[in-house]
C-alpha positions as a Markdown table, in Angstrom:
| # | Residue | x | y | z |
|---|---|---|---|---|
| 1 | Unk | 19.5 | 50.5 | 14.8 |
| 2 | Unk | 17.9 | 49.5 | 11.5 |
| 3 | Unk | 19.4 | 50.1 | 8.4 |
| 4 | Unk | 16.5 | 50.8 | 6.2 |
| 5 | Unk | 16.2 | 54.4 | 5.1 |
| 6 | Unk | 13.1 | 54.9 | 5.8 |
| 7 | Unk | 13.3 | 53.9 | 9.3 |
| 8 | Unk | 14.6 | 56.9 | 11.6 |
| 9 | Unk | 14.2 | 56.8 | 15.5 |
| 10 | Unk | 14.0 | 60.6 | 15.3 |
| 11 | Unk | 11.5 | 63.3 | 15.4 |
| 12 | Unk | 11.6 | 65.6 | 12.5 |
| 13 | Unk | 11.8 | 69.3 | 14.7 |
| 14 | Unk | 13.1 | 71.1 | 11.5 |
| 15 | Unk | 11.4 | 73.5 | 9.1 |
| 16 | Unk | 9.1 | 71.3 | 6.7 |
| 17 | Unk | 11.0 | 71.0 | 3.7 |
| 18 | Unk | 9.2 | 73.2 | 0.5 |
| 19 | Unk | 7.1 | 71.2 | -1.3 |
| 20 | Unk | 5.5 | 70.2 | 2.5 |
| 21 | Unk | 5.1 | 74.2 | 2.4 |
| 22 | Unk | 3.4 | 74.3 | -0.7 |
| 23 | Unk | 1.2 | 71.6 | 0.0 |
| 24 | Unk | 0.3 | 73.6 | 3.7 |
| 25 | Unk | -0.5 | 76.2 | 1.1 |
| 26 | Unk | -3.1 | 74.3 | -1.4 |
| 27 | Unk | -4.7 | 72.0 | 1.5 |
| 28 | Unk | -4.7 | 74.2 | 4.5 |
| 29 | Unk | -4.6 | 77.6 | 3.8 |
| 30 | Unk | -1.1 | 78.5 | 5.1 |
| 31 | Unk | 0.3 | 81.5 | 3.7 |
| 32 | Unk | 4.1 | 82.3 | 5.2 |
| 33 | Unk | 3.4 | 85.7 | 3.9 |
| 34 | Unk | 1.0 | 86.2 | 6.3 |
| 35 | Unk | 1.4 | 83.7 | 9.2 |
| 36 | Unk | 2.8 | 86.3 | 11.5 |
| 37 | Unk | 0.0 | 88.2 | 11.4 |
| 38 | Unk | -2.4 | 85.5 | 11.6 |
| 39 | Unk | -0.5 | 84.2 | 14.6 |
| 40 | Unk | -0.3 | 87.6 | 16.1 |
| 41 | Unk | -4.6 | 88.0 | 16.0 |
| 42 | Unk | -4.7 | 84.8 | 17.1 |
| 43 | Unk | -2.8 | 85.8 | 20.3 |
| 44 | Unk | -4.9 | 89.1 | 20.8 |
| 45 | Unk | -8.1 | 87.1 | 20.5 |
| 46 | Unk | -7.0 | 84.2 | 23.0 |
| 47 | Unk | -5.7 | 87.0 | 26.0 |
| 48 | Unk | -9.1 | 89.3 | 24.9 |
| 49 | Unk | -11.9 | 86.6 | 25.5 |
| 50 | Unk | -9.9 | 85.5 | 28.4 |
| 51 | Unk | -11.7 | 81.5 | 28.3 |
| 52 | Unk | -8.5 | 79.9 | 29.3 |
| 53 | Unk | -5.5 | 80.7 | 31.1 |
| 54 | Unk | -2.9 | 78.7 | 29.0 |
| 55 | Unk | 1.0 | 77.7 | 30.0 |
| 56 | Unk | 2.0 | 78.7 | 26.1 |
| 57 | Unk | 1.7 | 81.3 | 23.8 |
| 58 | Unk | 4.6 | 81.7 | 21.9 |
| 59 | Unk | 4.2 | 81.4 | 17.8 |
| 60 | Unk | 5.6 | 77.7 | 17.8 |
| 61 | Unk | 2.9 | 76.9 | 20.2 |
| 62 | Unk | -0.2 | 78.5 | 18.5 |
| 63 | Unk | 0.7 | 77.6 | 15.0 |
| 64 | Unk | -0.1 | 73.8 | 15.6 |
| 65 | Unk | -3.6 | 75.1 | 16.8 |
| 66 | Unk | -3.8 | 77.1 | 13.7 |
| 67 | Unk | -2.8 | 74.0 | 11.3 |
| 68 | Unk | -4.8 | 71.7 | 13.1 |
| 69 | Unk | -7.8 | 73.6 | 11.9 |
| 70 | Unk | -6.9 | 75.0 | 8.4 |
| 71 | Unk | -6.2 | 78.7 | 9.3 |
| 72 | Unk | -9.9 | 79.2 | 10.3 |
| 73 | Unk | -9.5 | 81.6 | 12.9 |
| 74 | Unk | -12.6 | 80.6 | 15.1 |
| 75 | Unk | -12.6 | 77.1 | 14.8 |
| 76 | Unk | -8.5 | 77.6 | 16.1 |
| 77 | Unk | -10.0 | 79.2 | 19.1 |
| 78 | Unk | -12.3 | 76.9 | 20.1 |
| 79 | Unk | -9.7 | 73.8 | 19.7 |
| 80 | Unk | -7.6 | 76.0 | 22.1 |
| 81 | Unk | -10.2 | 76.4 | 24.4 |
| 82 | Unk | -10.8 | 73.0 | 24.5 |
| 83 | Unk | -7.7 | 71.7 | 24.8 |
| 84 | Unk | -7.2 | 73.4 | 28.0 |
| 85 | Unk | -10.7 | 72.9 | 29.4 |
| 86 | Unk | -9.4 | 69.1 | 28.5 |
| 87 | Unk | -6.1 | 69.4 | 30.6 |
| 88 | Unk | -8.5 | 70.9 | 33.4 |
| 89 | Unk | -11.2 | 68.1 | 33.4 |
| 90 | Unk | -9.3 | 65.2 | 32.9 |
| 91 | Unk | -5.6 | 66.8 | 35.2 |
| 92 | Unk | -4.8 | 62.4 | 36.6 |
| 93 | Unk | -3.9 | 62.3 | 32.1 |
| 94 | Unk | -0.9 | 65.2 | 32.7 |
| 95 | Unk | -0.2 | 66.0 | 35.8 |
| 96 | Unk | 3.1 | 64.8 | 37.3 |
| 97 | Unk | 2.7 | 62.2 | 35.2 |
| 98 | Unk | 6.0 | 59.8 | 35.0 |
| 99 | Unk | 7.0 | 59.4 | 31.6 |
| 100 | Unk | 9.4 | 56.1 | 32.8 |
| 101 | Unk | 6.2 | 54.7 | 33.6 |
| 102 | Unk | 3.9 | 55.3 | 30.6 |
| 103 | Unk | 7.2 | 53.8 | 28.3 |
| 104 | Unk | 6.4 | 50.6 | 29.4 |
| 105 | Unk | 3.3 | 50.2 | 27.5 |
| 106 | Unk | 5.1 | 50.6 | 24.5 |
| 107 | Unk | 7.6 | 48.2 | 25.3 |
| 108 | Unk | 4.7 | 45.6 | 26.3 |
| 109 | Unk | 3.4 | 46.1 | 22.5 |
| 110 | Unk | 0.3 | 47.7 | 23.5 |
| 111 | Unk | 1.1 | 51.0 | 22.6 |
| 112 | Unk | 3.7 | 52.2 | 19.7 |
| 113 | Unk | 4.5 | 54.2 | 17.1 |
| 114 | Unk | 6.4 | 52.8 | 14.3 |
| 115 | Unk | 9.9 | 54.6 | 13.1 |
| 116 | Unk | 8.4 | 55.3 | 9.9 |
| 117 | Unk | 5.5 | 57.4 | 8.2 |
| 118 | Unk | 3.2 | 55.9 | 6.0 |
| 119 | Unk | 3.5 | 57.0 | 1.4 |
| 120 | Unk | 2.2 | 60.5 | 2.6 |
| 121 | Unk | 4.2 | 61.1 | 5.5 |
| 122 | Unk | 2.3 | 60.2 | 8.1 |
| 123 | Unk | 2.9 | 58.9 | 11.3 |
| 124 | Unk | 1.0 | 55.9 | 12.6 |
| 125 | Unk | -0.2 | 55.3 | 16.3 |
| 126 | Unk | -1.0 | 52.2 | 16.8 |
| 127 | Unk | -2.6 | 50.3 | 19.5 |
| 128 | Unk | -2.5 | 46.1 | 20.0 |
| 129 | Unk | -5.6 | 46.1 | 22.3 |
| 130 | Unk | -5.5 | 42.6 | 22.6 |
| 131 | Unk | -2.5 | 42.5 | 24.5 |
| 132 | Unk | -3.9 | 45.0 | 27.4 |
| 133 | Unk | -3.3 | 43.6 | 30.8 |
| 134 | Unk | -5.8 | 45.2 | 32.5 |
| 135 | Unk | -4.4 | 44.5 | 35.8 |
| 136 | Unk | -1.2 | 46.1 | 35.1 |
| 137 | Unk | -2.8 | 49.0 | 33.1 |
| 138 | Unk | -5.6 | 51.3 | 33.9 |
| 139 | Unk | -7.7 | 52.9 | 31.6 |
| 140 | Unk | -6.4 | 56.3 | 32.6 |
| 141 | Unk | -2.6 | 54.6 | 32.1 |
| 142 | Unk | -4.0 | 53.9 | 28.4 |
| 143 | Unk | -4.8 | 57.9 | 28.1 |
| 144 | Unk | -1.9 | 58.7 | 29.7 |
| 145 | Unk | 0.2 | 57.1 | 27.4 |
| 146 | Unk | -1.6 | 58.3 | 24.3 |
| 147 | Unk | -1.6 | 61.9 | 25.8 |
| 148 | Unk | 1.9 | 62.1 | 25.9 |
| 149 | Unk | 2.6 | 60.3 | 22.4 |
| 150 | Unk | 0.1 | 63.1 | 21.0 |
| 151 | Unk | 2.1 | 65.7 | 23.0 |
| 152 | Unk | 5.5 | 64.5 | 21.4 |
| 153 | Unk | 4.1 | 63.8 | 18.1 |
| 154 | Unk | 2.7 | 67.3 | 17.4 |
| 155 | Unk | 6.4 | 68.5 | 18.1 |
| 156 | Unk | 6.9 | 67.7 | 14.4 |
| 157 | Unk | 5.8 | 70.8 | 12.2 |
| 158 | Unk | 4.6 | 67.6 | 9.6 |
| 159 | Unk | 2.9 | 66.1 | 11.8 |
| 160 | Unk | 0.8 | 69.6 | 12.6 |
| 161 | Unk | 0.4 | 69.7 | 8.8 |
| 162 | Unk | -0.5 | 66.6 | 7.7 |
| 163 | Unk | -1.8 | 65.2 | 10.9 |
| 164 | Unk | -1.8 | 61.3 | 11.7 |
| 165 | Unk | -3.3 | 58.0 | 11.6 |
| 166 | Unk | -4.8 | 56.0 | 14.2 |
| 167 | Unk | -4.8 | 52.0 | 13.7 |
| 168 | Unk | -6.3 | 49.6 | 16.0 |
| 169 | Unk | -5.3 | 46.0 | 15.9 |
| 170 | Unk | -8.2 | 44.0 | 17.6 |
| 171 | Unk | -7.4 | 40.6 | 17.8 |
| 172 | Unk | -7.5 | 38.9 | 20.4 |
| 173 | Unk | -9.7 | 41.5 | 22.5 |
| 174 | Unk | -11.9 | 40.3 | 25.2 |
| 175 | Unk | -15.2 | 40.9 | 27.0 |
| 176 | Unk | -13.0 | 41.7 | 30.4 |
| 177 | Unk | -11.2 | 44.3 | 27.9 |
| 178 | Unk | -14.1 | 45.5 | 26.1 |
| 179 | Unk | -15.7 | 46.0 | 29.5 |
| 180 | Unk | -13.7 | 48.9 | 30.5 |
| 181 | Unk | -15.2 | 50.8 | 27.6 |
| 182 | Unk | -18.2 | 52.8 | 29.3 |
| 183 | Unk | -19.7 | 56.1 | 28.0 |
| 184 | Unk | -17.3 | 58.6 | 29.7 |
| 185 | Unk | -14.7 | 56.8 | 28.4 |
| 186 | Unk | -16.0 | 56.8 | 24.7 |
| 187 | Unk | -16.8 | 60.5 | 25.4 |
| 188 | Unk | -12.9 | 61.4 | 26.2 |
| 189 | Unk | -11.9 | 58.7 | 23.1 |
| 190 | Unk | -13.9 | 61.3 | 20.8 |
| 191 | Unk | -12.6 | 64.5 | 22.9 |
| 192 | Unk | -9.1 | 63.6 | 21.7 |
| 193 | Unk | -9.7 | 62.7 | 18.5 |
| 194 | Unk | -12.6 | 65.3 | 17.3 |
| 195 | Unk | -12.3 | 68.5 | 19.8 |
| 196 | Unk | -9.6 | 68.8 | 21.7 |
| 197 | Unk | -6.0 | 68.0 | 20.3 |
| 198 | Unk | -4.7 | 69.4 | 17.2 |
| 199 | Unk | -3.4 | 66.6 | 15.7 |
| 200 | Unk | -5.7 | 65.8 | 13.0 |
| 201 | Unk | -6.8 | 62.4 | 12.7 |
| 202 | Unk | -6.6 | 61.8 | 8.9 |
| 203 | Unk | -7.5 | 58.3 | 9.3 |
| 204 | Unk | -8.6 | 55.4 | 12.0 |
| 205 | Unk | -8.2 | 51.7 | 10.6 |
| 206 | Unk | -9.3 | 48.4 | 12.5 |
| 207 | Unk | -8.4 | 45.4 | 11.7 |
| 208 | Unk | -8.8 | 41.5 | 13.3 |
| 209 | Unk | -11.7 | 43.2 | 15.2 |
| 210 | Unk | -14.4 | 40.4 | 16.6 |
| 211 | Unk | -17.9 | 40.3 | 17.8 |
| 212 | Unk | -17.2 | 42.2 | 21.1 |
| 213 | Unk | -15.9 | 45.2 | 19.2 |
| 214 | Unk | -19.1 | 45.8 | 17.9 |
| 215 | Unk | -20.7 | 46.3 | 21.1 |
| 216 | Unk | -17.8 | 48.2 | 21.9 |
| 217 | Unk | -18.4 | 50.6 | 18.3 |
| 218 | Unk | -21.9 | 51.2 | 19.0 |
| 219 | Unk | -20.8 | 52.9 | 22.8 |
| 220 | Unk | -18.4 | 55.2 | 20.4 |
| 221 | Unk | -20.3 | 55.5 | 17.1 |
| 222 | Unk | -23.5 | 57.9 | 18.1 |
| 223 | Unk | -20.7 | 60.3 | 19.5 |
| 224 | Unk | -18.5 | 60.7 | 16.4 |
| 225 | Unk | -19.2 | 63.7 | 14.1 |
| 226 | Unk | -20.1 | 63.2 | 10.1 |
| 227 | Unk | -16.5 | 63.6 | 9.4 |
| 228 | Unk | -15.0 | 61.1 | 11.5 |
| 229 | Unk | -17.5 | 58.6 | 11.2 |
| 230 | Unk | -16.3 | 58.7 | 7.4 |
| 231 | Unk | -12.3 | 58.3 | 8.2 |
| 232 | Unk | -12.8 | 54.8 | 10.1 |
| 233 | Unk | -12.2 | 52.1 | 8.1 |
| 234 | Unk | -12.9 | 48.3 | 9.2 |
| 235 | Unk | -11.1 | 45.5 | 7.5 |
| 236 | Unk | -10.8 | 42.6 | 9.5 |
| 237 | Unk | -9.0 | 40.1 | 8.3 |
| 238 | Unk | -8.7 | 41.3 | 4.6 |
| 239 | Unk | -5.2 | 43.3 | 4.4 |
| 240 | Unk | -5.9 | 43.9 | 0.7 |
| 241 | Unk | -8.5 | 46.2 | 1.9 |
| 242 | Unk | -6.1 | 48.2 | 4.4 |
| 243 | Unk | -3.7 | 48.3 | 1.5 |
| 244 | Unk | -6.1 | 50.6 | -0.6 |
| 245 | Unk | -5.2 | 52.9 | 2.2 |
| 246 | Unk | -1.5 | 52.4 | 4.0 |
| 247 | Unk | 1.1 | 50.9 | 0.9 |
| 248 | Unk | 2.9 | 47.5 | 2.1 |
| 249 | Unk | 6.5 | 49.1 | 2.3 |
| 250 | Unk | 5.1 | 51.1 | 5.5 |
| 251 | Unk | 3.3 | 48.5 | 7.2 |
| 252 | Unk | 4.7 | 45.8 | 9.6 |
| 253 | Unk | 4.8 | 42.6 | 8.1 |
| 254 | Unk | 1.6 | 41.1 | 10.5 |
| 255 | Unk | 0.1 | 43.6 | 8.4 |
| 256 | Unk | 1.0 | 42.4 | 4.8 |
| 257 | Unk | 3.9 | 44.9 | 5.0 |
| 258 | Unk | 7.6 | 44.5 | 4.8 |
| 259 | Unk | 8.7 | 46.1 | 8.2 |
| 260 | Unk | 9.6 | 44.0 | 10.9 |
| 261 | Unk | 7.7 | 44.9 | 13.8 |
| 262 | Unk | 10.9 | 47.5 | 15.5 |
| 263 | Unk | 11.2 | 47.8 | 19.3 |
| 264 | Unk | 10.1 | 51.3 | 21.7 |
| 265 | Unk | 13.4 | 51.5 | 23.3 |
| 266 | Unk | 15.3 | 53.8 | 20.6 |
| 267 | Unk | 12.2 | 56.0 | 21.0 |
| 268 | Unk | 12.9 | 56.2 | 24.6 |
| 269 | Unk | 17.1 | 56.5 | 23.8 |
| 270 | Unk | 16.1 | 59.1 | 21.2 |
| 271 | Unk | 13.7 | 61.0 | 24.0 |
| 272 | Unk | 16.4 | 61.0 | 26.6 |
| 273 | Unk | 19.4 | 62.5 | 24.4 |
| 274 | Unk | 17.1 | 65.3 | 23.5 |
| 275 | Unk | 16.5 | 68.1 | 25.6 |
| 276 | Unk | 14.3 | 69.9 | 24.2 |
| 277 | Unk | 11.9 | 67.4 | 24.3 |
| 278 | Unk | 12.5 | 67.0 | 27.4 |
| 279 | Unk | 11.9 | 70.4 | 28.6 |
| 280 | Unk | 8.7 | 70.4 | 26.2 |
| 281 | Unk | 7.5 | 67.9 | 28.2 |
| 282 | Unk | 8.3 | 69.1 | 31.1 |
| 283 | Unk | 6.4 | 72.4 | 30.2 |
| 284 | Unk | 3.4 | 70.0 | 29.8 |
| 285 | Unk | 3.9 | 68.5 | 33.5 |
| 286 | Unk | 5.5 | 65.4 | 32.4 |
| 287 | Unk | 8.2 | 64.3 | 35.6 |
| 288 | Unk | 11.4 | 63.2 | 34.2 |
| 289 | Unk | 14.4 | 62.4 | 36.0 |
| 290 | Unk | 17.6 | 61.2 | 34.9 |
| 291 | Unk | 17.7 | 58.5 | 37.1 |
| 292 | Unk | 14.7 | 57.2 | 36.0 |
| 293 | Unk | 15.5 | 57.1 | 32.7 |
| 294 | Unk | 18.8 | 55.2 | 33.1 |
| 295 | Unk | 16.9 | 52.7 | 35.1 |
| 296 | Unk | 14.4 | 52.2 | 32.5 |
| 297 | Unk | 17.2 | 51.5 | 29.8 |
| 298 | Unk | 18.9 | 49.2 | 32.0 |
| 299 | Unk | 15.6 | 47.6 | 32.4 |
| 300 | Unk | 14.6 | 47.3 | 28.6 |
| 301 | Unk | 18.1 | 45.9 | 27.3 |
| 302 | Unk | 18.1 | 43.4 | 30.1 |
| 303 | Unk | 14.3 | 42.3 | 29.4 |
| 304 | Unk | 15.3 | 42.1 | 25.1 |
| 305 | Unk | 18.2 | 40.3 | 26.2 |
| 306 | Unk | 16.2 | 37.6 | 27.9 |
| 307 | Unk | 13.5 | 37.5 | 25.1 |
| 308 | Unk | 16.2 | 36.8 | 22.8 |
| 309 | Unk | 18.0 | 34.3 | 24.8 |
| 310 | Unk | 14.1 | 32.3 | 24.8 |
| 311 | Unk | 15.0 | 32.0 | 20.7 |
């Protein structure tokens, strides 16, 4: 385990600390004095209208939905509404999913999320597309994977308050890659990002991106409201740029920053100690079985073994 402070294999499930509370308060209209109430209307209008059937209405669950919009009722129920019409269009990216299986992708570097937030507290998703085997990985084992980080990162009451930031890494991408990348799949990209997950996307940066992701922009671009379009940020090969955004000390080092680039498997050790993340995501439809994750420990501490014995 790292010894820096600021790297924790952890999700934060505790109360936001004050001054997160305050800033809830100035930025998105959170009021803990009236909350319950807001929560409890909330409620009455999702079971009145009747547009979805959801698995969850408890005040833990509704709150993110509240947050992710800035207490505006309406707009609250129509991220609801469509995060279940999602989950029912799209059932291959939850259902009886095996979570043993969508780990891998993180521990191939396609996928991760590094142990630390960025200066405002911010977690960071980011995505190496360039090392996407697409004969190991579908394009639906790419959403699966990214459903189920989403699901897990939301868990954290800063995450629902601050939301999160998406960063591409390009390099390398190639045309069979960037070929995948048809409409529908643009259309779901936007889905997650825009409509239908309440994790707000402060943020997308791309860097090292070449020609190809152009083409691949211009599929994804027309669908994107006025508001996103204005958080994506392209900087290429010009990490000064990216540094206006994300400081150096919470970057990995590829990135001008000063973090080595950490390995998935303490996530997954941190994931299987925890059981209410477990049953969270076993709420959701995630399978996970005991078994399976021993096996899939075993598997990563022989496969960092050999890597290190290449060195």
């Amino acid at each position: 385990m790292p010894s820096d402070p600021d790297v924790s294999y952890e999700l934060d499930l505790g109360e936001p600390p004050q001054e997160l509370l305050e800033w809830a308060k100035e930025n998105i209209r959170e009021n803990p004095d009236t909350r319950c109430l807001i929560i409890e209307d909330f409620r009455d209008i999702i079971y009145a209208r009747g547009e979805c059937t959801p698995h969850r209405t408890d005040d833990e669950f509704l709150l993110r939905f509240l947050r992710g919009r800035k207490f505006n009722m309406e707009s609250a129920y129509r991220l609801f509404v469509n995060y279940y019409n999602f989950k029912e269009d799209n059932p291959e990216f939850f259902d009886g999913v095996n979570l043993k299986s969508l780990l891998r992708i993180g521990c191939d570097d396609l996928i991760t999320v590094p142990p630390y937030r960025d200066q405002n507290g911010r977690r960071i998703l980011l995505y190496r597309m360039g090392n996407w085997d697409t004969e190991k990985y579908s394009v639906t084992n790419i959403f699966q994977a990214t459903m189920a980080i989403l699901e897990l990162a939301i868990l954290e009451p800063r995450a629902q308050i601050l939301g999160g930031i998406g960063f591409f890494d390009m390099q390398n991408l190639t045309l069979q890659q960037a070929y995948h990348m048809t409409p529908s799949v643009a259309h779901k990209i936007v889905q997650i990002l825009v409509t239908s997950f309440p994790m707000k996307i402060y943020a997308i940066h791309v860097v090292f991106q070449p020609w190809i992701f152009d083409v691949v922009y211009k599929v994804i671009h027309p669908l994107l409201n006025g508001a996103m379009k204005d958080r994506v940020f392209f900087h290429g090969e010009d990490m000064e740029s990216l540094h206006k955004h994300i400081d150096p000390k919470h970057l990995p080092e590829k990135y001008g920053g000063r973090h080595p680039d950490y390995g998935y498997a303490p996530w997954i050790e941190g994931f299987g100690k925890s059981e209410e993340i477990k049953e969270e995501l076993r709420s959701l439809g995630y399978k996970i079985d005991e078994n399976d994750y021993e096996e899939y420990k075993s598997d990563s501490e022989k496969s960092e073994s050999s890597l290190h014995s290449e060195y």
